[in-house]
C-alpha positions in Angstrom: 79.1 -57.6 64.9 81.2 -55.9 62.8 81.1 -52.4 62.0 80.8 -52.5 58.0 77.5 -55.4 58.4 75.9 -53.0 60.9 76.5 -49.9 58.4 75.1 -51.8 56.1 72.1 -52.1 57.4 71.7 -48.6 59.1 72.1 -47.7 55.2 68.9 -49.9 54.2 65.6 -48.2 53.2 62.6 -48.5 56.0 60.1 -50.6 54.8 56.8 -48.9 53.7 53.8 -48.8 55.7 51.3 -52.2 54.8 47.5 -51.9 53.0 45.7 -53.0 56.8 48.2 -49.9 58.6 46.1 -47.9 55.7 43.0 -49.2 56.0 42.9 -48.8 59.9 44.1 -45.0 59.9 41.3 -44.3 57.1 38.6 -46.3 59.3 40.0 -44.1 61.9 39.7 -40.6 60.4 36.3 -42.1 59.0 35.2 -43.0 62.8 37.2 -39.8 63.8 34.5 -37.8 60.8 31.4 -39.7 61.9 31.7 -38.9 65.7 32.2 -35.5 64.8 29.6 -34.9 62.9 27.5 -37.0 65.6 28.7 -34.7 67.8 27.6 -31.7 65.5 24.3 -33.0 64.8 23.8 -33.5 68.9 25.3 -30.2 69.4 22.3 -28.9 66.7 19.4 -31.2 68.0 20.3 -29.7 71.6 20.4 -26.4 70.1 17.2 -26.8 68.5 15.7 -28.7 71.3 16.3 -25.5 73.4 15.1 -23.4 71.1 11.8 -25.4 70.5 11.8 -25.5 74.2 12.2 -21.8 74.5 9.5 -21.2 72.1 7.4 -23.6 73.6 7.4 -21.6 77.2 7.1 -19.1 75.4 4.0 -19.9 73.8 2.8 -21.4 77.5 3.8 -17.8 78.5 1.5 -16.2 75.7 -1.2 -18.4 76.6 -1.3 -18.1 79.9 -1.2 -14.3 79.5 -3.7 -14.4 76.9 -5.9 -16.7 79.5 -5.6 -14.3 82.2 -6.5 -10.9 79.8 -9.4 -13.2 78.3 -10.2 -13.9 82.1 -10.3 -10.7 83.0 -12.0 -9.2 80.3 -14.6 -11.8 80.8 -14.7 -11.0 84.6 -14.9 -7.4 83.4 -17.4 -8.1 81.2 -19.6 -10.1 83.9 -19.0 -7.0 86.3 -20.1 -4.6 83.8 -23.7 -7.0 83.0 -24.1 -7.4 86.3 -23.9 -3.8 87.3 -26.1 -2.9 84.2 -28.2 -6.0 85.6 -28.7 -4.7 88.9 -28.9 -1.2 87.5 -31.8 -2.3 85.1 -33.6 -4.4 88.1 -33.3 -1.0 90.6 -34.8 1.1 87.6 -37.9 -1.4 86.8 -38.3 -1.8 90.8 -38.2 1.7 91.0 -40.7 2.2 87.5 -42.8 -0.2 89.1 -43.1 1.2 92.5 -43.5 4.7 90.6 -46.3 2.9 88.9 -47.9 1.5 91.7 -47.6 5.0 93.7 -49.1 6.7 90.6 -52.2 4.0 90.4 -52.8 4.2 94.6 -52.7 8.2 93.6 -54.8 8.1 91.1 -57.3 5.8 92.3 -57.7 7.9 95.7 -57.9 11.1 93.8 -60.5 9.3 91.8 -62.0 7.8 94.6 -61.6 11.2 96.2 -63.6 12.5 93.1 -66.5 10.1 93.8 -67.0 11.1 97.2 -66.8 14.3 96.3 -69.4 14.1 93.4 -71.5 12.2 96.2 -71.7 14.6 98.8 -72.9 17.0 96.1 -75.4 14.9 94.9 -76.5 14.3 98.7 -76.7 18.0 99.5 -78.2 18.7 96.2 -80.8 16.1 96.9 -80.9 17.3 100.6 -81.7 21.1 99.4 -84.4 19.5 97.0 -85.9 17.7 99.7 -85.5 20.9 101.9 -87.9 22.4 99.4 -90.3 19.9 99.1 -91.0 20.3 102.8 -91.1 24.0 102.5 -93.9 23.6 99.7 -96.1 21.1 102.1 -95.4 23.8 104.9 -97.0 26.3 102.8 -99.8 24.6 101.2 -101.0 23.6 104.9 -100.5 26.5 105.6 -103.0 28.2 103.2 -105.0 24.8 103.9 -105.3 26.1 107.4 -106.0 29.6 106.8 -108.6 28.7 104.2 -110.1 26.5 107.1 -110.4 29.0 109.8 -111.8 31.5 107.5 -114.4 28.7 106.3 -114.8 25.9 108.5 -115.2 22.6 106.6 -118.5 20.5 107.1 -117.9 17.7 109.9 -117.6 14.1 108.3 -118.9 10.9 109.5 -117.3 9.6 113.4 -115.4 12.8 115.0 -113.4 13.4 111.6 -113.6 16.2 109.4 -113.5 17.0 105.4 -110.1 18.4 105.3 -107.0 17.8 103.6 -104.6 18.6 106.5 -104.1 15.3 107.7 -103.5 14.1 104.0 -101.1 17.3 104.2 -99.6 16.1 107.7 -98.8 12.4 106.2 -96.7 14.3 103.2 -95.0 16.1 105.8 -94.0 12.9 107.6 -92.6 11.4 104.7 -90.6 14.3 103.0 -89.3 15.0 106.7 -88.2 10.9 107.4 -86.2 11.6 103.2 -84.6 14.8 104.7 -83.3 13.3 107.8 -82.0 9.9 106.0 -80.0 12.8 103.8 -78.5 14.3 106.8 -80.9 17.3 107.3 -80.6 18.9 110.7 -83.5 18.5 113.1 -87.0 20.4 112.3 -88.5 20.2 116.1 -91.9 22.3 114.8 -91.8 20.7 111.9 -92.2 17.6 113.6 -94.5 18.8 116.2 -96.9 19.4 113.3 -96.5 16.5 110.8 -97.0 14.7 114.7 -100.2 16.7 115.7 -103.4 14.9 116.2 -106.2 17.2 114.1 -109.8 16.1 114.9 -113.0 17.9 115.6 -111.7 19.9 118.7 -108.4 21.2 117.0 -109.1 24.2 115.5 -107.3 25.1 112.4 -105.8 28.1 113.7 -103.4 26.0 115.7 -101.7 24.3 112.5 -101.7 27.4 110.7 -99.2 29.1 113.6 -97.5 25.8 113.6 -96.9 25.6 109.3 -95.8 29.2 110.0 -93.3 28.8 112.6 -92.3 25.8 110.9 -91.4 27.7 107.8 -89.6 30.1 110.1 -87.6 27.1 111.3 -86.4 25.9 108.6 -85.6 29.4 106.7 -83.0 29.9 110.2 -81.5 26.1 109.4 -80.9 27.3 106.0 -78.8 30.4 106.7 -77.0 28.7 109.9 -76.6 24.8 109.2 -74.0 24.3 106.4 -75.9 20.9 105.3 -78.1 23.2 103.5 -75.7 24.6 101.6 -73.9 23.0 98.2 -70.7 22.3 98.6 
């Protein structure tokens, strides 16, 4: 080829770039714009998606601690009623007891009181009974005197008007009250409330005996203490 036809077209202008060249890079830069702001947006979402997931241990976290401080405060709680539960049960078992100890006291002390009261009824009655005997000691006792000094006149069968058997059968009875009251034993006493009186028994004999009886019983008095209040 020769040199001028090649010169000539070195010296040509380049053609221009055509509308689908255009079209293509702009779709390009477009797609190139659109992947990049994908890429943003996933960038963000993971971003956000760990933050949410940060904040979402984070919130398990809390709860879980708030769990466990409610648990234990509720287990505290528990502790504490059941302490004052137990606490309160000792204290009303113990009230109770007390109560029951203070009943079983009082009601020996009043039982205590009773027997008490008792026995000083019993010697009391046992003192009055010891001077009933004592006054049918000494009205046989005058019975018998007045009877030796005048003899009274026989009655019908081998009996006599007198009033000492009458006297002896008084004797009998306040004697059988004093023992059932725990009196001590009157041995002449009982000879004499015992003693057969008839025709042949001369009065003399149950005067001696009323006397010594009276003697008896005035030596019980200052030695036995059941004839003394208590």
């Amino acid at each position: 080829m020769p040199f001028e036809v090649i010169a000539a077209q070195l010296l040509q202008p380049a053609p221009g770039p055509s509308w689908w060249t255009v079209i293509a890079t702009v779709a390009a830069v477009a797609a190139a714009g659109a992947a990049l702001v994908t890429v943003i947006y996933a960038r963000r979402t993971v971003v956000d998606g760990r933050a949410a997931h940060r904040e979402l241990m984070d919130a398990e976290h809390k709860a879980r601690d708030d769990f466990a401080a409610a648990h234990r405060e509720a287990m505290t709680t528990q502790k504490l009623a059941g302490d004052d539960f137990v606490a309160a049960h000792r204290e009303a078992m113990a009230a109770q007891a007390q109560a029951r100890e203070d009943f079983a006291e009082g009601r020996a002390e009043e039982m205590a009181q009773r027997e008490r009261a008792l026995d000083a009824q019993i010697a009391l009655e046992r003192l009055a009974q010891a001077g009933r005997i004592t006054e049918v000691l000494i009205t046989m006792a005058r019975t018998a005197r007045d009877e030796t000094l005048q003899p009274p006149p026989a009655a019908a069968g081998s009996q006599r008007a007198t009033f000492i058997p009458s006297l002896q059968a008084q004797l009998r009875s306040a004697l059988a009250v004093f023992y059932a009251l725990g009196g001590p034993k009157l041995e002449t006493a009982d000879e004499l409330a015992d003693k057969a009186y008839s025709l042949t028994t001369e009065p003399i004999e149950m005067l001696k005996l009323a006397t010594n009886s009276l003697g008896e019983l005035k030596r019980m008095a200052d030695q036995d203490q059941n004839l003394r209040l208590i």
